[in-house]
C-alpha positions in Angstrom: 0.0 0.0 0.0 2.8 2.3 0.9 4.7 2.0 -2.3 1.2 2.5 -4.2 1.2 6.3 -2.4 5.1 6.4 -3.3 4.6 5.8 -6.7 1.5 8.5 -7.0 3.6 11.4 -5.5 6.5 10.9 -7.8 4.1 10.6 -10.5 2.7 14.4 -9.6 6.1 16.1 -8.5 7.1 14.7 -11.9 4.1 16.6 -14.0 4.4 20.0 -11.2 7.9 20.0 -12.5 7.7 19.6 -16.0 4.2 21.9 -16.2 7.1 24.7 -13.9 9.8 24.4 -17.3 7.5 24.6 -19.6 5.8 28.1 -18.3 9.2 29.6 -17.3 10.8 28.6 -20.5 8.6 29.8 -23.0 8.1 32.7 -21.5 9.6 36.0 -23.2 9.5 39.5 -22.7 8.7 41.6 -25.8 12.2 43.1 -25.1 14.0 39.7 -24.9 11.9 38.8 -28.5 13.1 41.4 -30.2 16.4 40.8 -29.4 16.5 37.3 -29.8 14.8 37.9 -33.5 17.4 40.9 -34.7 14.9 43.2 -34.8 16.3 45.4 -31.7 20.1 46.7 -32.9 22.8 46.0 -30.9 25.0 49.0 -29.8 28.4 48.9 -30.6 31.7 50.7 -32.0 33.3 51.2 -34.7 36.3 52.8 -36.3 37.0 54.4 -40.1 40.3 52.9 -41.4 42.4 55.3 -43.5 46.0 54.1 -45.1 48.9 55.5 -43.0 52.6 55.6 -43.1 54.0 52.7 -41.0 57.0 50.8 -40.5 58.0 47.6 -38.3 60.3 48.2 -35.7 62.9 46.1 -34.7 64.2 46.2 -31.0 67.4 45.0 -30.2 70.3 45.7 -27.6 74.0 46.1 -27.9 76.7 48.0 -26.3 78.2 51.6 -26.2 82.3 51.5 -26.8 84.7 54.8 -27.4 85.7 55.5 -30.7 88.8 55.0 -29.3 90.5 53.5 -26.6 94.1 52.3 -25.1 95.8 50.7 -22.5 98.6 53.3 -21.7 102.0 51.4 -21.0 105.8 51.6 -21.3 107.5 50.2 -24.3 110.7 50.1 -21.9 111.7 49.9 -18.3 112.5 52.4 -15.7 112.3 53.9 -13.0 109.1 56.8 -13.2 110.9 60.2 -13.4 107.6 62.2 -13.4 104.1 62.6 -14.3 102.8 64.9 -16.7 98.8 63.7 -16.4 95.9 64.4 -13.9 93.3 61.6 -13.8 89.7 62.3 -15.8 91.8 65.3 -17.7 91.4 66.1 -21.2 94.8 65.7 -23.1 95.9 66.7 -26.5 97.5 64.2 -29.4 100.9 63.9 -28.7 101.6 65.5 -24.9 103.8 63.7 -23.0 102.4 61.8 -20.3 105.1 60.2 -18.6 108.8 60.7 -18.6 110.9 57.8 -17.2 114.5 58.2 -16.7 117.0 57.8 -19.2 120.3 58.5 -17.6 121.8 55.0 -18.6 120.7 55.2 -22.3 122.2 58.7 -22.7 125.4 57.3 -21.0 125.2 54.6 -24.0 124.4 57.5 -26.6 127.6 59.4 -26.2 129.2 56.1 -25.7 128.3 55.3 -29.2 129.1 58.7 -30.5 132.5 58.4 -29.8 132.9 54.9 -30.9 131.4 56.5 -34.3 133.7 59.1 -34.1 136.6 56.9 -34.1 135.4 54.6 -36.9 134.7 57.3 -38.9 138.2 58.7 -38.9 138.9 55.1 -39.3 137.2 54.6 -42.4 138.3 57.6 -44.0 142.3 56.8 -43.6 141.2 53.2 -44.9 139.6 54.9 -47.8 142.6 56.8 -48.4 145.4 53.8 -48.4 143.0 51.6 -50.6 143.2 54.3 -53.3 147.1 54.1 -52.6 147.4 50.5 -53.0 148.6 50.4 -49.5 145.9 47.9 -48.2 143.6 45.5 -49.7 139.5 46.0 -50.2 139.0 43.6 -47.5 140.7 45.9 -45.3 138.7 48.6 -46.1 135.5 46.8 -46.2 136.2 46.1 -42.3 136.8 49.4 -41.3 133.4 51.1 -43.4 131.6 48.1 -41.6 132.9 49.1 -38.0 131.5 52.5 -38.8 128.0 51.4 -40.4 127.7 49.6 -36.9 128.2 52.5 -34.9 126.0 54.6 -37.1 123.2 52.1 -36.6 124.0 51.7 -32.4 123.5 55.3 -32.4 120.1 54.8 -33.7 118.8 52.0 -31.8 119.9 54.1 -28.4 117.9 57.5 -29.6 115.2 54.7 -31.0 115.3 53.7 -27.1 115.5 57.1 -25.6 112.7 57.7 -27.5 110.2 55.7 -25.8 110.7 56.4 -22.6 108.6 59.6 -22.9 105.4 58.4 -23.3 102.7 60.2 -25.4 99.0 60.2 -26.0 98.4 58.8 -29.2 95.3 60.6 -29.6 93.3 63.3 -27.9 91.0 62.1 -25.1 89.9 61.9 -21.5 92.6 60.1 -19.2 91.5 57.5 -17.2 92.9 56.5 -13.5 96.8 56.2 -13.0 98.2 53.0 -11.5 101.3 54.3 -10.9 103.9 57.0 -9.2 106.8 58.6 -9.4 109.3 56.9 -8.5 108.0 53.3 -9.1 109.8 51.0 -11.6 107.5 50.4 -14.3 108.1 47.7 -17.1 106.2 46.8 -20.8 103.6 44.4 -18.9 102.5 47.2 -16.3 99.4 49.5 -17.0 99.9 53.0 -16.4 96.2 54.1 -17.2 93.5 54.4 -20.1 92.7 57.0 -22.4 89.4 57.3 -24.1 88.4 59.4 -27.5 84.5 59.4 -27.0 83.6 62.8 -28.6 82.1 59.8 -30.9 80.8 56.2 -29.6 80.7 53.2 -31.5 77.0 51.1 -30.8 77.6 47.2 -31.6 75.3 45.5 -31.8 73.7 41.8 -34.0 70.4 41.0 -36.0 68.8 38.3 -36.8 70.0 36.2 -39.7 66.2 36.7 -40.9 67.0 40.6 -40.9 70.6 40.6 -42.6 69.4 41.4 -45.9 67.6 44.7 -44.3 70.9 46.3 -42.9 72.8 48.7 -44.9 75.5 51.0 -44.4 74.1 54.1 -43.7 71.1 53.0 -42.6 69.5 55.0 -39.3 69.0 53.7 -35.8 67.2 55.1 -32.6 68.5 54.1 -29.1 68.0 54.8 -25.4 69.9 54.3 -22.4 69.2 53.8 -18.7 68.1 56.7 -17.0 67.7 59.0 -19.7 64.6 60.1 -22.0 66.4 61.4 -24.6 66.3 59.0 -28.1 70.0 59.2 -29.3 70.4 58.4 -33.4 73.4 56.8 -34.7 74.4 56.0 -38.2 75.9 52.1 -39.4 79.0 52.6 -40.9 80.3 48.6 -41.1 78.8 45.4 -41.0 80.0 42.2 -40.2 80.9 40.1 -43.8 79.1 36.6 -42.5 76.7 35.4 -40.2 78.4 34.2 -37.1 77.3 30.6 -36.7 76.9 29.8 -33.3 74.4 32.7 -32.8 73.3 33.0 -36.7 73.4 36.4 -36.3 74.8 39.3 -37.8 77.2 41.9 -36.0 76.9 45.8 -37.1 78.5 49.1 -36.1 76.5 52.6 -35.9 78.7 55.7 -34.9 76.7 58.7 -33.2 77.7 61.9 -32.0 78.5 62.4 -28.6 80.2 66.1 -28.1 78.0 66.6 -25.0 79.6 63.6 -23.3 75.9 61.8 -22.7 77.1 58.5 -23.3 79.6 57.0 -21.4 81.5 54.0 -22.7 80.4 50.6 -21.3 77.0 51.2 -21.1 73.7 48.9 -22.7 71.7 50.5 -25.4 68.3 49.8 -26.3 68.0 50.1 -30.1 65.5 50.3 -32.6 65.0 50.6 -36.6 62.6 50.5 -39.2 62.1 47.8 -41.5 59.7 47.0 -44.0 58.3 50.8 -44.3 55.1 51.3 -46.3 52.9 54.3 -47.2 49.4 52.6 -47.3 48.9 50.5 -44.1 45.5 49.8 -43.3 45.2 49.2 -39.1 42.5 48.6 -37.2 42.6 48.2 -33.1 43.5 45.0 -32.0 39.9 44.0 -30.3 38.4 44.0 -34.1 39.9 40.9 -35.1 38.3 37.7 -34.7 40.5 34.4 -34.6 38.4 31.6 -36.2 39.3 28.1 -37.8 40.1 29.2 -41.1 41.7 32.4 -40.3 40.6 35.6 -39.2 37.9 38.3 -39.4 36.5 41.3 -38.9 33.2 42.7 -39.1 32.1 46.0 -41.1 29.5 48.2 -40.8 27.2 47.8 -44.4 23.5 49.3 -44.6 22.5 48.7 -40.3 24.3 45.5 -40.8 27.3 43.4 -39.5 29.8 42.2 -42.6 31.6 39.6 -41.9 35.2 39.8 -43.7 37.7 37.4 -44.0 41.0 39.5 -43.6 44.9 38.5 -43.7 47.0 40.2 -41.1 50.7 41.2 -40.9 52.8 43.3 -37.9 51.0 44.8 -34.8 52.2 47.2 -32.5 50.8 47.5 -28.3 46.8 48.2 -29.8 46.9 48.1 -33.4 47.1 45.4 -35.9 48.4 45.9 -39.6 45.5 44.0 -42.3 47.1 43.4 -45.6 44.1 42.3 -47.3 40.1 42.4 -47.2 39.4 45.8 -45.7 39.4 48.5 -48.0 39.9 52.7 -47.5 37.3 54.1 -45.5 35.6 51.1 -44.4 34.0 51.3 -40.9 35.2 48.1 -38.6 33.7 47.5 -35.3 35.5 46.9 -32.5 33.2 46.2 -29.3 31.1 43.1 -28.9 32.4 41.5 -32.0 32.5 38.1 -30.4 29.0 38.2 -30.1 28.0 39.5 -33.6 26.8 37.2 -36.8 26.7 37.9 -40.3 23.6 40.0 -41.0 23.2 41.2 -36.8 21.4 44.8 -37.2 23.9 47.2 -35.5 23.6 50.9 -33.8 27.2 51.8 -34.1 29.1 54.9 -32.4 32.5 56.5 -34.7 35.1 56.5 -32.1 38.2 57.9 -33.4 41.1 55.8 -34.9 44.6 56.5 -33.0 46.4 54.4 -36.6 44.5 57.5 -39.0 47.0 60.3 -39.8 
């Protein structure tokens, strides 16, 4: 008997259910009709494309170096006589920077003076008794030898002499001195640096992909830590092969830098232009649509949503270059696209287009 009852009430929560979907469900408001049917337009926004100048830009780093720079050493040894340099001072091509002492070589130079002196005389009273008969060539031949020798010692001491007055071999900035008078320097020691970097050199590599792009002359932007400014620099040599390790190629831009911004050492961040067109056609990013055969976009035509079929190339932070479907002029919406079909009935609102010149 029990089960009987059982089997009633599940048979009328069962209908009380089903009789609850069907009234709920099939229940619209005129509002919700209209929409559902198309007949209500949906509000959303669009933009006019226009064609506009573009390029891509490709960001890359690399490194700041002087035009010039040397390690500043001895070509002899010595003891330091004196120091003609103040560190982080400007000095001119050719001022002596360091003087070590010479008195030994100049001991050996008048040395070898009078040794030339006497095998001069030498080789002039041999010169004499050969045209006499009085002595064989040989005999000369040793003599004007004796004298060619102390001719060319002469040399090699004033050659030696020479070098221990060191120069700057171009004009720069000194750097810090790691030595004093008085110390005993040799070839292997550094004295300092010096650094021409009125001009820098920015070194930098592309992408094999990019190689062909890169020419001499070609113009390049780039930044540095903790400055605003954009600095420009010109490429005056590239690399003649790929390296292959990295399959990249190494270039060289020179900029100007009189006003001593750029210090040697530092990172750049670099930039340049490639594939630069006159026509682009962009349209915000939030316009395209991914699907499974590509991508779209939707138009405004007549009240209605277009769907178009579009191929796309380079994008920037918001925008998005189309290389083909769109035309000049046409009117792309950009909110609520993921919710639009071919033929919706649209209210649409111009909002402007950042890409338009």
């Amino acid at each position: 008997m029990k089960l009987k009852y059982i089997i009633y009430a599940v048979v009328v929560l069962g209908i009380l259910l089903l009789g609850y979907f069907l009234f709920f469900t099939g229940t619209e408001s005129p509002s919700e009709e209209k929409a559902r049917s198309g007949s209500a337009p949906v509000q959303v926004e669009a933009v006019i494309v226009h064609p506009r100048s573009m390029a891509d830009t490709l960001k890359l780093t690399g490194s700041i170096d002087a035009d010039e720079k040397i390690e500043v050493r001895s070509e002899v040894s010595g003891i330091v006589e004196r120091i003609y340099f103040n560190e982080g001072s400007r000095v001119s091509k050719g001022q002596v920077l360091v003087k070590i002492n010479d008195v030994e070589l100049q001991a050996q130079l008048r040395q070898a003076e009078t040794r030339r002196q006497l095998t001069s005389e030498n080789e002039r009273r041999a010169r004499l008794l050969l045209d006499r008969g009085a002595i064989s060539q040989e005999e000369y031949d040793i003599a004007s030898a004796d004298f060619k020798t102390a001719q060319a010692q002469i040399q090699l001491i004033r050659a030696q002499i020479s070098k221990t007055t060191v120069r700057a071999p171009f004009s720069g900035v000194i750097g810090l001195r790691n030595i004093s008078p008085g110390a005993y320097i040799s070839p292997d020691m550094l004295i300092t640096s010096l650094v021409k970097s009125n001009r820098v050199k920015i070194t930098f590599s592309i992408p094999e992909k990019y190689a062909g792009m890169m020419k001499v002359n070609t113009l390049i932007y780039f930044t540095v830590a903790n400055q605003a400014e954009t600095f420009n620099a010109k490429v005056y040599a590239i690399q003649p092969e790929i390296e292959i390790n990295t399959r990249t190629l190494t270039v060289r831009a020179q900029a100007d830098n009189s006003q001593g911004k750029l210090i040697p050492g530092t990172f750049a961040n670099i930039a340049f232009d490639i594939n630069e067109t006159d026509d682009a056609l962009m349209v915000p990013s939030e316009a395209i649509v991914p699907v499974q055969n590509g991508k779209k976009v939707f138009v405004y035509k007549s009240g209605k949503a277009k769907e178009i079929m579009v191929e796309t190339g380079s994008r920037n932070r918001s925008d998005v270059v189309v290389l083909s479907g769109l035309n000049p002029s046409d009117t792309v919406l950009t909110t609520g696209v993921l919710n639009l079909k071919e033929g919706t009935s649209v209210s649409i609102s111009i909002k402007p287009n950042k890409t338009a010149l």
